[in-house]
Structure formats: structure tokens, C-alpha cells
PDB file of N, CA, C and O in Angstrom:
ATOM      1  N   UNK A   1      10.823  44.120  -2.667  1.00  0.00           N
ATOM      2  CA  UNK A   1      11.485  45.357  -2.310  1.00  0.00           C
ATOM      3  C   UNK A   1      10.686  46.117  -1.251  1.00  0.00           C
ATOM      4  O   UNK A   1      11.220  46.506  -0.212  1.00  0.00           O
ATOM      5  N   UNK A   2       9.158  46.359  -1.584  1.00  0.00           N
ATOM      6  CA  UNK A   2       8.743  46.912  -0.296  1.00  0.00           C
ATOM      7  C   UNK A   2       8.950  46.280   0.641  1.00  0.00           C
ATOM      8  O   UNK A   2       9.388  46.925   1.594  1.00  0.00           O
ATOM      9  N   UNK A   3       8.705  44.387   0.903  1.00  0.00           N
ATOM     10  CA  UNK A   3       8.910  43.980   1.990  1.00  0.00           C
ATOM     11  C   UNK A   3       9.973  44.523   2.685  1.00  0.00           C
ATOM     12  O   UNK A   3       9.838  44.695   3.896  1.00  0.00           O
ATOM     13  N   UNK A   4      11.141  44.863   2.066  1.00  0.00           N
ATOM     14  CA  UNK A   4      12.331  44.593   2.683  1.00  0.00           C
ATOM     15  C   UNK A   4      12.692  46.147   3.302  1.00  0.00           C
ATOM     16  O   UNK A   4      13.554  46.175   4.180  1.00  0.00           O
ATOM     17  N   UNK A   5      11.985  47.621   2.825  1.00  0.00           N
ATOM     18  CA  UNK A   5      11.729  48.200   3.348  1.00  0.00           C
ATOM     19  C   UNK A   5      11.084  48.457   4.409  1.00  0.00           C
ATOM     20  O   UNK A   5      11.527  48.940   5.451  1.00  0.00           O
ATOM     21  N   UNK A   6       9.647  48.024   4.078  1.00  0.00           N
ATOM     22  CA  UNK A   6       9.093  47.774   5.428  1.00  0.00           C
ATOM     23  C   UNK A   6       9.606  47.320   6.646  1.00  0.00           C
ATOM     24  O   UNK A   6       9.511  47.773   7.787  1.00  0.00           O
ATOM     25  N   UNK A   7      10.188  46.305   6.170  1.00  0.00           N
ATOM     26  CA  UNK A   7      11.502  45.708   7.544  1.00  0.00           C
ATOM     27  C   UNK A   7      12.238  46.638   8.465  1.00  0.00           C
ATOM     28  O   UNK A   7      12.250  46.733   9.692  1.00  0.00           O
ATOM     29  N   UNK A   8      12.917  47.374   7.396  1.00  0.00           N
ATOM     30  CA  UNK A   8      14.028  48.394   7.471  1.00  0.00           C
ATOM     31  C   UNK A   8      13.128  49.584   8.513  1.00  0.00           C
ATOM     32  O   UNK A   8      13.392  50.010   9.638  1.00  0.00           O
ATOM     33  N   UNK A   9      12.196  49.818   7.751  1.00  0.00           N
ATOM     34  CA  UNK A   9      11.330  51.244   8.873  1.00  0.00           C
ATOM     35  C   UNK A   9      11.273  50.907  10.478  1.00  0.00           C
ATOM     36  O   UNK A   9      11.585  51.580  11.460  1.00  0.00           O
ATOM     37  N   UNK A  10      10.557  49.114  10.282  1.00  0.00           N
ATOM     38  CA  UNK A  10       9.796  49.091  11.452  1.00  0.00           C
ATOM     39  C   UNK A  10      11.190  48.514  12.364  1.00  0.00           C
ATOM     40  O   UNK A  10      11.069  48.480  13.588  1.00  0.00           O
ATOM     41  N   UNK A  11      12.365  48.114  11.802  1.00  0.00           N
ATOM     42  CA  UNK A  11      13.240  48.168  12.582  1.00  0.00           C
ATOM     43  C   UNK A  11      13.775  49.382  13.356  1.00  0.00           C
ATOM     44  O   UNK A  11      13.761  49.367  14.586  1.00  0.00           O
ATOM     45  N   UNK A  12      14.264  50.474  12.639  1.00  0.00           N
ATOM     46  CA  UNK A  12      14.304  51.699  13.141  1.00  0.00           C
ATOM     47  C   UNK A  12      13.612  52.064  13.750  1.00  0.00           C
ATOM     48  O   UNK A  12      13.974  52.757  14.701  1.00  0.00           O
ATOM     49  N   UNK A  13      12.511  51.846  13.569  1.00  0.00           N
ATOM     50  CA  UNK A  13      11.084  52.428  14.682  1.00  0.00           C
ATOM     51  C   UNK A  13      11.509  51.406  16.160  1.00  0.00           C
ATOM     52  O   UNK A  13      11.438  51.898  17.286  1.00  0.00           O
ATOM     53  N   UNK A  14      11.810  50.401  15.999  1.00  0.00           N
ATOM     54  CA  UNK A  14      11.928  49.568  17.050  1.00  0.00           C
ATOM     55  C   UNK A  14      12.977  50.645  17.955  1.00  0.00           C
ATOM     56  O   UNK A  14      12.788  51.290  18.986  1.00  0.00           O
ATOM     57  N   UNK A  15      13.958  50.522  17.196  1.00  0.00           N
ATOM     58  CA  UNK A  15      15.280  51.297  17.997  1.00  0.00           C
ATOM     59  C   UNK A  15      14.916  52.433  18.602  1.00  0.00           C
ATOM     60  O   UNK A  15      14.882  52.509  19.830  1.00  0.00           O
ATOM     61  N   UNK A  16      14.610  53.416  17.829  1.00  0.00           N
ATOM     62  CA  UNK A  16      14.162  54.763  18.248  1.00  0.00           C
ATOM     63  C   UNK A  16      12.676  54.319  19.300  1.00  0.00           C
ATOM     64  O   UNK A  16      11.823  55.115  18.908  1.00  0.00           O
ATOM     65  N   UNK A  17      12.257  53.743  20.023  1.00  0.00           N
ATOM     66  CA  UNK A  17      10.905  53.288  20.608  1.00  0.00           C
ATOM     67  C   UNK A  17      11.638  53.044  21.776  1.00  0.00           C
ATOM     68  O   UNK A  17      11.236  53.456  22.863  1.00  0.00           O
ATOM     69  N   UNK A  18      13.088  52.160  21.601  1.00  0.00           N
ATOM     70  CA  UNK A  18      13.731  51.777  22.731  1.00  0.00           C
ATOM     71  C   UNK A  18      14.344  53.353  23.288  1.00  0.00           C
ATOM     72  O   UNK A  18      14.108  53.896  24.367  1.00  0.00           O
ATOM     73  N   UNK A  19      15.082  53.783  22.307  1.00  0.00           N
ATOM     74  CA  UNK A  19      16.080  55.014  22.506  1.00  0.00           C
ATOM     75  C   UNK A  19      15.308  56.090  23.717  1.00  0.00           C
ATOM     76  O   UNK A  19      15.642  56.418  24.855  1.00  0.00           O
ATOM     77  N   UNK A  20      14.115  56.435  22.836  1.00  0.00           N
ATOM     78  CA  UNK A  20      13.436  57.226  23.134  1.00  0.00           C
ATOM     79  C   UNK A  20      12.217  56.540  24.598  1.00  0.00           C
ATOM     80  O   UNK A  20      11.380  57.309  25.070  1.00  0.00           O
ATOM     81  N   UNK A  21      12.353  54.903  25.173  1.00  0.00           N
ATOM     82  CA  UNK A  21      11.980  55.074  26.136  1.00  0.00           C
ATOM     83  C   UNK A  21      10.564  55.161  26.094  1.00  0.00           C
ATOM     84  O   UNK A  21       9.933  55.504  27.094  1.00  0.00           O
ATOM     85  N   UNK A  22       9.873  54.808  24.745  1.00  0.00           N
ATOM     86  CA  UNK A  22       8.266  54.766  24.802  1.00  0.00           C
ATOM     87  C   UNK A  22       8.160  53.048  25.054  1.00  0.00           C
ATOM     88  O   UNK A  22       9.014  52.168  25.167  1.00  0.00           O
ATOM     89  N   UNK A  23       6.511  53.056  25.082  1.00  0.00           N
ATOM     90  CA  UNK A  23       5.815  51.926  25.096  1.00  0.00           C
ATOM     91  C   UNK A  23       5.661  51.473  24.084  1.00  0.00           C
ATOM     92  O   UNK A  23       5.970  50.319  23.786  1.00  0.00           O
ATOM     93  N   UNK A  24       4.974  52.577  23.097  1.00  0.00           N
ATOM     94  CA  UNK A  24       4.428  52.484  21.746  1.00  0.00           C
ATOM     95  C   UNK A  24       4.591  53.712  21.255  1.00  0.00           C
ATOM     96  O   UNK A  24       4.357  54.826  21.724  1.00  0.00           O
ATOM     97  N   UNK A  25       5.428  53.005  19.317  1.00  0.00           N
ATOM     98  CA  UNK A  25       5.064  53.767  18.488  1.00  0.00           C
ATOM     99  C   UNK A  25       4.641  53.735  17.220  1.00  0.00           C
ATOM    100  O   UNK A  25       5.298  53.082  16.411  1.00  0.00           O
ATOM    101  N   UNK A  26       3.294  54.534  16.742  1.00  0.00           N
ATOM    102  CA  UNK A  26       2.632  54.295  15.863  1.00  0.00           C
ATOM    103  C   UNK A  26       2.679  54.653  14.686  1.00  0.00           C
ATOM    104  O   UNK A  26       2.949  55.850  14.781  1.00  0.00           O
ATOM    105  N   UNK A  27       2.603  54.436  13.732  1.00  0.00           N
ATOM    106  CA  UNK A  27       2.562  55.040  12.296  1.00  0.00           C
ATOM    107  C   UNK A  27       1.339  56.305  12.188  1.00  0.00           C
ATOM    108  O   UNK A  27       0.745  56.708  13.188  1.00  0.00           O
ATOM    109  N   UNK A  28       1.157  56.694  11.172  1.00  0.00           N
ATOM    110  CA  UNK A  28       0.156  58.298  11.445  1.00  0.00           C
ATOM    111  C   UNK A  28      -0.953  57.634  10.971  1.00  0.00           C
ATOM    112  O   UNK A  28      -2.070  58.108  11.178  1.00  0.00           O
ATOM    113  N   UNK A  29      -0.773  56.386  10.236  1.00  0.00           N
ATOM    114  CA  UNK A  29      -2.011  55.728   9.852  1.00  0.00           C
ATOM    115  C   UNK A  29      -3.196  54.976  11.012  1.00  0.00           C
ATOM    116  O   UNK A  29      -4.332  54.565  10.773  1.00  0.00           O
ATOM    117  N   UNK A  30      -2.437  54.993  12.300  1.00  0.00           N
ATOM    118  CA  UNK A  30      -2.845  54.300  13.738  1.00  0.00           C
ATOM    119  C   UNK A  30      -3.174  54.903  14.109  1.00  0.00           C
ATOM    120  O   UNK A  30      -3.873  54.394  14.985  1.00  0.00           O
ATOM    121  N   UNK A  31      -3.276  56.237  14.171  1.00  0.00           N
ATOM    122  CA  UNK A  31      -3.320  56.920  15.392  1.00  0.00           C
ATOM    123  C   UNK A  31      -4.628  58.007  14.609  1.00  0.00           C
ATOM    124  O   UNK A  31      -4.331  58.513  13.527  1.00  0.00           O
ATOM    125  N   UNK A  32      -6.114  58.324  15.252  1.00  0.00           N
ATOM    126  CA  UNK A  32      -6.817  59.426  14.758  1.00  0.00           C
ATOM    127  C   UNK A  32      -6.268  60.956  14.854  1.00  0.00           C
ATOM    128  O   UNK A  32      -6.353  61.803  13.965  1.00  0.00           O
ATOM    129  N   UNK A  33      -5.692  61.107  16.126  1.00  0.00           N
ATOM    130  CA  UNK A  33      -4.664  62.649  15.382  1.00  0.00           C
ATOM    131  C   UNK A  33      -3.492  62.728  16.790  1.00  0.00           C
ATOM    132  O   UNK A  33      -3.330  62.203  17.892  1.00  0.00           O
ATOM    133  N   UNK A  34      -3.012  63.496  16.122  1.00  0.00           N
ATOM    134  CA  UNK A  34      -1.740  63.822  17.375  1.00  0.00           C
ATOM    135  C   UNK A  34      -0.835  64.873  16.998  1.00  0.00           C
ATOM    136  O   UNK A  34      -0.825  65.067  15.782  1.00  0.00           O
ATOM    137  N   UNK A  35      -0.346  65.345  17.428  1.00  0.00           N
ATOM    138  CA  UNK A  35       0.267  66.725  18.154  1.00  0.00           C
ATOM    139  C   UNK A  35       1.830  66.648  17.336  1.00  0.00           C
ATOM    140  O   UNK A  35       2.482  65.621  17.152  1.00  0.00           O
ATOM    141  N   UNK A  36       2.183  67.983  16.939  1.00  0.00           N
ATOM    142  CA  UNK A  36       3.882  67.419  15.969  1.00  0.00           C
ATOM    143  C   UNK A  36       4.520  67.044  17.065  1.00  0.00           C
ATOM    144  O   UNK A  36       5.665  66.791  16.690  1.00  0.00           O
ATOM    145  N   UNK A  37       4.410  66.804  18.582  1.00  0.00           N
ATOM    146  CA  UNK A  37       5.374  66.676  19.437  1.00  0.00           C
ATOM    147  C   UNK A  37       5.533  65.314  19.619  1.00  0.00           C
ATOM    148  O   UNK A  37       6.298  64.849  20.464  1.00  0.00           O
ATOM    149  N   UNK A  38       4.765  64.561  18.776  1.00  0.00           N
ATOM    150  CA  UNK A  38       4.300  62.921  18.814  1.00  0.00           C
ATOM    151  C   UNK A  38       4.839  62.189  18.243  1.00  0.00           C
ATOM    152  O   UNK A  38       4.980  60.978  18.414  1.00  0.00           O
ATOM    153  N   UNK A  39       5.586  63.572  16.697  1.00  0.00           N
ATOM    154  CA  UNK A  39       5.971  62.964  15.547  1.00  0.00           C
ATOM    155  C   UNK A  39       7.317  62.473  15.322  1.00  0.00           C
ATOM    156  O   UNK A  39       8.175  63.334  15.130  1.00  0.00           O
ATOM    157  N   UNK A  40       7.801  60.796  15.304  1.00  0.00           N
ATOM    158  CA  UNK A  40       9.027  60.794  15.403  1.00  0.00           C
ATOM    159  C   UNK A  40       9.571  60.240  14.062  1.00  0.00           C
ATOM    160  O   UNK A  40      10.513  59.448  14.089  1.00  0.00           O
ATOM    161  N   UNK A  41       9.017  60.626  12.894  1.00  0.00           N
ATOM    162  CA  UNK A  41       9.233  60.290  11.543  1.00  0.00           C
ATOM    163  C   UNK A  41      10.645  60.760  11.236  1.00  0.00           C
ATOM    164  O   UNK A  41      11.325  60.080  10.468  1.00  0.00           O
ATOM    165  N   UNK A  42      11.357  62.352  12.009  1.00  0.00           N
ATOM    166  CA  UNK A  42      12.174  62.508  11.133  1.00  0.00           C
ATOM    167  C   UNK A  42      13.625  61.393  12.411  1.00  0.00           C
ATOM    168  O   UNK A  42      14.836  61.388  12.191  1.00  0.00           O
ATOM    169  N   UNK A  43      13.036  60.756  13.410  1.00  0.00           N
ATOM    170  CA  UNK A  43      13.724  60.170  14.381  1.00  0.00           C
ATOM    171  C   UNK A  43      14.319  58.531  13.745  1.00  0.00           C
ATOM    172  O   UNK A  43      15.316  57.835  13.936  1.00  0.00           O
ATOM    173  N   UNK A  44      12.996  58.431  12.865  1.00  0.00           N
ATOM    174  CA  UNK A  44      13.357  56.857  12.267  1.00  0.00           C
ATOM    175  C   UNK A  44      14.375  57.051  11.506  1.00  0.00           C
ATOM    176  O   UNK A  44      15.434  56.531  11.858  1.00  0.00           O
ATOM    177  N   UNK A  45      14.336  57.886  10.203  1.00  0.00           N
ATOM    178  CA  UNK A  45      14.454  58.356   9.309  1.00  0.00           C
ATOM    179  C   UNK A  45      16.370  58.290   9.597  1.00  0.00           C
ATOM    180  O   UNK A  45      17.224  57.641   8.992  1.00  0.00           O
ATOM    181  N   UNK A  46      16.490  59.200  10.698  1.00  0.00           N
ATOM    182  CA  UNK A  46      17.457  59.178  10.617  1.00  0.00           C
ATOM    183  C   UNK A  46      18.410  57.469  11.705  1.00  0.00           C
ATOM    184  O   UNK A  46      19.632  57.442  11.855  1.00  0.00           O
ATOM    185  N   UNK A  47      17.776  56.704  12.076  1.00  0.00           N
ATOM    186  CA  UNK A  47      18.175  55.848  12.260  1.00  0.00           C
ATOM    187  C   UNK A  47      18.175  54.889  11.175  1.00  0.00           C
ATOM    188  O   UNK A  47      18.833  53.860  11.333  1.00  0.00           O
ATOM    189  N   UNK A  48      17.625  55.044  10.249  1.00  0.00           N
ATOM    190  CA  UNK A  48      17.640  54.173   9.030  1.00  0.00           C
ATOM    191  C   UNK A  48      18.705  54.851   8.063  1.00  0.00           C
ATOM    192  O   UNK A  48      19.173  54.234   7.106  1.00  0.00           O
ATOM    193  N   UNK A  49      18.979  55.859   8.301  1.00  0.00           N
ATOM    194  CA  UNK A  49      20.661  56.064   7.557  1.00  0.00           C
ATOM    195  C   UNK A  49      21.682  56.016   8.618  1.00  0.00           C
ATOM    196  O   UNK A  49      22.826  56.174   8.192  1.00  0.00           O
ATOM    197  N   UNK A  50      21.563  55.829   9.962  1.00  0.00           N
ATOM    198  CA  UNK A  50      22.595  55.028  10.398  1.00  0.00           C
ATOM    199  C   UNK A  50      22.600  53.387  10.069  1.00  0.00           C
ATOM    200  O   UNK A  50      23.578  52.641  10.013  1.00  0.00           O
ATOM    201  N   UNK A  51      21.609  53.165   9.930  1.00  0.00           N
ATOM    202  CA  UNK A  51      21.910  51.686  10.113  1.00  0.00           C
ATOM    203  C   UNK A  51      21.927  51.172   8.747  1.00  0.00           C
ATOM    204  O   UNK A  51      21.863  49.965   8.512  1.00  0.00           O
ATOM    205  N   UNK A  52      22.023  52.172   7.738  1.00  0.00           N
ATOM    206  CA  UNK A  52      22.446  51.986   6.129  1.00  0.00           C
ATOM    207  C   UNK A  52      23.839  52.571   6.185  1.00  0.00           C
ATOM    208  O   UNK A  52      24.458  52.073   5.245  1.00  0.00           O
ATOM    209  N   UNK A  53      24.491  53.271   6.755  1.00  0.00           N
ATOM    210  CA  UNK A  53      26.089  53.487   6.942  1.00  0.00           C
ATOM    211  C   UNK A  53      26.407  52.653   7.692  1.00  0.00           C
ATOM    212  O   UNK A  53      27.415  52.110   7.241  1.00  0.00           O
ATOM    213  N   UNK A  54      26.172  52.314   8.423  1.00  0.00           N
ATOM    214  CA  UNK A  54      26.425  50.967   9.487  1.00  0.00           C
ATOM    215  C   UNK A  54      26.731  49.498   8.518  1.00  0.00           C
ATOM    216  O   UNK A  54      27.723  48.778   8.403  1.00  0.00           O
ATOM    217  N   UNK A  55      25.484  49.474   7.967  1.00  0.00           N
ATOM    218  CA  UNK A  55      25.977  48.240   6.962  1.00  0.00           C
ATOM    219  C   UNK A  55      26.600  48.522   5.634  1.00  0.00           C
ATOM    220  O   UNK A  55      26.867  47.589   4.875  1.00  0.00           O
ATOM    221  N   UNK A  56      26.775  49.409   5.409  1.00  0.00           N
ATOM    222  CA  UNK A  56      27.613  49.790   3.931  1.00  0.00           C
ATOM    223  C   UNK A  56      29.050  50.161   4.109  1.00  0.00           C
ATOM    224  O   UNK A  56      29.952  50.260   3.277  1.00  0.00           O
ATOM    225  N   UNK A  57      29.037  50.364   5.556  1.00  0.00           N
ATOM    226  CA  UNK A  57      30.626  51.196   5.611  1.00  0.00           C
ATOM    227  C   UNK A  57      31.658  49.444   5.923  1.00  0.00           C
ATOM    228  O   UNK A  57      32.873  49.481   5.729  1.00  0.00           O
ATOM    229  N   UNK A  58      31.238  48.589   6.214  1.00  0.00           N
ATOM    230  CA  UNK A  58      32.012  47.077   6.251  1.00  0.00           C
ATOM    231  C   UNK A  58      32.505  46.531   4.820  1.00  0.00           C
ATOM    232  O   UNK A  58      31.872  45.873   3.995  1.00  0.00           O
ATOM    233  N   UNK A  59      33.934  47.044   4.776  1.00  0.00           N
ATOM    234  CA  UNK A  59      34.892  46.438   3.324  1.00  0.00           C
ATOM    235  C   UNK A  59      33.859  45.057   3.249  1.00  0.00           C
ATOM    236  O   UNK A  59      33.433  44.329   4.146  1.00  0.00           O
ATOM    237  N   UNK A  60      33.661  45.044   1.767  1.00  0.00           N
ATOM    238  CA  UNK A  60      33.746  43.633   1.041  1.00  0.00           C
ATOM    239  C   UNK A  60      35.508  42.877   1.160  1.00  0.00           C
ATOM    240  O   UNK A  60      36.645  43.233   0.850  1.00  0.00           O
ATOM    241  N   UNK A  61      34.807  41.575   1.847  1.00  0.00           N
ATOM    242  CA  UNK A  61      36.396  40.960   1.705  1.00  0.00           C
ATOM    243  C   UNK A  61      36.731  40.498   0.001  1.00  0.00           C
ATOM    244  O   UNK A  61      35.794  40.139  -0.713  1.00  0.00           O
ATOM    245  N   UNK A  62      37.495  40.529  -0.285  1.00  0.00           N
ATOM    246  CA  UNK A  62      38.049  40.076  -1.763  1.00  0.00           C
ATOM    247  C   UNK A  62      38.801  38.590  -1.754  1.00  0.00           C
ATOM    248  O   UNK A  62      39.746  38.196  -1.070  1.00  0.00           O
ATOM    249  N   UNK A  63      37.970  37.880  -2.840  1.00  0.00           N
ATOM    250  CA  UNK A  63      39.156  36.710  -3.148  1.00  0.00           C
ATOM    251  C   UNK A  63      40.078  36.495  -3.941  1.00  0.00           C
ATOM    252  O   UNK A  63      40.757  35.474  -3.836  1.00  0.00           O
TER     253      UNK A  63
END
């Protein structure tokens, strides 16, 4: 289960890295300090409930 979270974050982080047009982005654990203007936690965050409505909103087909 964490794996599969972990997945899920660093995917979103991927997206939002592209979106947003950086090089790199780091977790707060990487980085020795930085500025709230750095902080794009609540940026993942919310790409990881798009991309959990994204995959939840597709009907199950029925047999």
C-alpha cells in the first residue's frame, strides 16, 4: 500500500514539475530549507485528486 502511494505522489509531482515548467522538484526531505514560495505540496495534492476522479469517474462495464 505505501508502495502504491508512493507511486501515486511521485506521479503527480511528475505532472505538476511538467505543468509548472520546473527542472526539479523536491520533497522537503531534499532540500536544507526553502522559502513557502517553493512549496508545491498543496499543487500535488491536488493533482492526485484529479487523477483519483479521473480514474474513479470510468463506469465499471457489467456482465
Amino acid at each position: 500500500m505505501l508502495q502504491s502511494l508512493h507511486e501515486e505522489v511521485s506521479m503527480a509531482a511528475e505532472k505538476v514539475r511538467e505543468l509548472s515548467h520546473l527542472s526539479l522538484l523536491l520533497n522537503e526531505d531534499s532540500a536544507f530549507a526553502h522559502t513557502s514560495s517553493l512549496d508545491f505540496t498543496h499543487a500535488v495534492i491536488e493533482q492526485m485528486n484529479k487523477d483519483f476522479d479521473t480514474e474513479n469517474s470510468t463506469p465499471v462495464a457489467q456482465e
